[in-house]
C-alpha positions, -999 to +999 in steps of 0.1 A: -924-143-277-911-112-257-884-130-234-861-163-242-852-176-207-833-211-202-823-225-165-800-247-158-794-266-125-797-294-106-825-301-074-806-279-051-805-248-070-797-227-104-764-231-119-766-210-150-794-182-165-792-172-201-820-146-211-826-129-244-859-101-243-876-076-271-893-055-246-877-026-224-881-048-188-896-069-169-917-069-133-905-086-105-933-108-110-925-124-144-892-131-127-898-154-103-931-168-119-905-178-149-879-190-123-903-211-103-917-229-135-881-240-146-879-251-113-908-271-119-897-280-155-861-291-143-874-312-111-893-333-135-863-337-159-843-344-132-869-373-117-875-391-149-855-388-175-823-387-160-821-403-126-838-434-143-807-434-168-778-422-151-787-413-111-746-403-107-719-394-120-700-424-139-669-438-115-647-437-145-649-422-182-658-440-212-628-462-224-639-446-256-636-409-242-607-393-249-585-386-220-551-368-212-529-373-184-501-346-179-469-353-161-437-333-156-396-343-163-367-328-159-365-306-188-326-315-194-342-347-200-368-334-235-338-343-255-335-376-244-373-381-246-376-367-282-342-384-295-323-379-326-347-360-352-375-375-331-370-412-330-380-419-298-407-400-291-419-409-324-420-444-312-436-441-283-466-428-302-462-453-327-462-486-301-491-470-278-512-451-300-510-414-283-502-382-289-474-366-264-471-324-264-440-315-241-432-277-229-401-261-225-404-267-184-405-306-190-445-301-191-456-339-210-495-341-219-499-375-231-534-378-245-554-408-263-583-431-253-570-462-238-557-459-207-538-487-204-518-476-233-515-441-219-498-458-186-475-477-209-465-446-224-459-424-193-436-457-176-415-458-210-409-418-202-404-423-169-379-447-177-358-427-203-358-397-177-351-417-149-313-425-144-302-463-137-301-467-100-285-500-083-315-528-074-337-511-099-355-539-119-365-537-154-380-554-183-361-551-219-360-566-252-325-578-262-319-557-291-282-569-299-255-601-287-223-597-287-197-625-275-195-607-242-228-603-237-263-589-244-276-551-250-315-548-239-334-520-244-357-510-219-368-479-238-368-463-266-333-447-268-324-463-230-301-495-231-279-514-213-257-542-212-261-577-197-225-597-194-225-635-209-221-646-168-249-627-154-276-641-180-277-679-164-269-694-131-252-725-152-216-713-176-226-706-208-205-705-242-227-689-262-253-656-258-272-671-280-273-705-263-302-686-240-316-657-256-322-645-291-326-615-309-364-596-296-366-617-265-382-601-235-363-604-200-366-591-168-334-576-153-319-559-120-294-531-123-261-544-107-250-501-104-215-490-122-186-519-126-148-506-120-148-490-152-179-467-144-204-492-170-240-492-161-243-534-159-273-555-155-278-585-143-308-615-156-295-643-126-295-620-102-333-607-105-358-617-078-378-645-091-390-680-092-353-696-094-367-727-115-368-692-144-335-676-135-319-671-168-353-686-185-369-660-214-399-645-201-414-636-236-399-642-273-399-628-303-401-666-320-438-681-309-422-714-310 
């Protein structure tokens, strides 16, 4: 009852020593005698209680662990991240199910518990940061048709147009007579037109041409 004394370590060696005593000091003697029965103590922890349930350290965290990935932008670019009173960060956290803190130096922490969600989130930011560069290929959800053509958004907040003649390799009348209204396409940045217009182009993306101009996803099941 005169000295609390906890070790903690591992085979090779202490880590950590926390000692609470009521009496003035101790010898040399109670030292080490204490030290070499935690030794004892811990090897036989060590041996079989834990090696028999976990011998290393797990390769990856529990998908129900949660996790936080940090990331840095361009911090001209928070604005455009955030959007008007919020929106799109907002949706970000909505569609993946994350929380995003960002710093004043373009510092992003990005935290939740799936993963695969967190990656999602972190390209949709990448891709509102990142300016539109010629042969850059992109998925987007047609968010508006016009006569001339169709407006896909590739992020929250980042859109761009596709012209009626660069959405099928055959003429077409109509937008609609191809895509709808929440259809999901794959499309390759054609760079500025004469007018200085970000274009994109759905023909013109590498693929399997037997699906040029073909809807990759839709919002319609049928």
């Amino acid at each position: 009852g005169d000295m609390d004394f906890k070790v903690a370590g591992t085979h090779d060696g202490i880590t950590a020593i926390q000692m609470d005593i009521k009496i003035h000091g101790l010898t040399r003697k109670i030292v080490e005698e204490a030290i070499r029965n935690t030794h004892e103590a811990r090897d036989y922890i060590l041996k079989n209680v834990m090696e028999p349930c976990i011998a290393a350290p797990r390769a990856s965290v529990s998908k129900w662990a949660p996790k936080i990935v940090q990331i840095k932008i361009d911090p001209d670019k928070i604005g455009d991240v955030v959007g008007q009173k919020g929106k799109n960060i907002n949706a970000i956290i909505a569609a993946y199910d994350v929380t995003i803190d960002i710093e004043d130096d373009g510092s992003v922490s990005i935290c939740g518990q799936d993963m695969d969600k967190m990656d999602q989130a972190i390209e949709t930011i990448r891709i509102i940061t990142t300016e539109f560069e010629k042969g850059m290929i992109l998925t987007g959800k047609v968010v508006s048709i016009k006569d001339f053509g169709a407006f896909l958004e590739f992020a929250p907040g980042k859109e761009a147009m596709v012209h009626i003649s660069k959405i099928a390799n055959t003429r077409i009348n109509k937008v609609e007579d191809v895509l709808q209204i929440g259809d999901v396409v794959r499309a390759i940045c054609l760079g500025k037109d004469k007018m200085g217009r970000i274009s994109f182009s759905i023909k013109d993306c590498p693929k399997d041409p037997m699906d040029v101009g073909r809807v990759v996803a839709s919002a319609d099941p049928e």
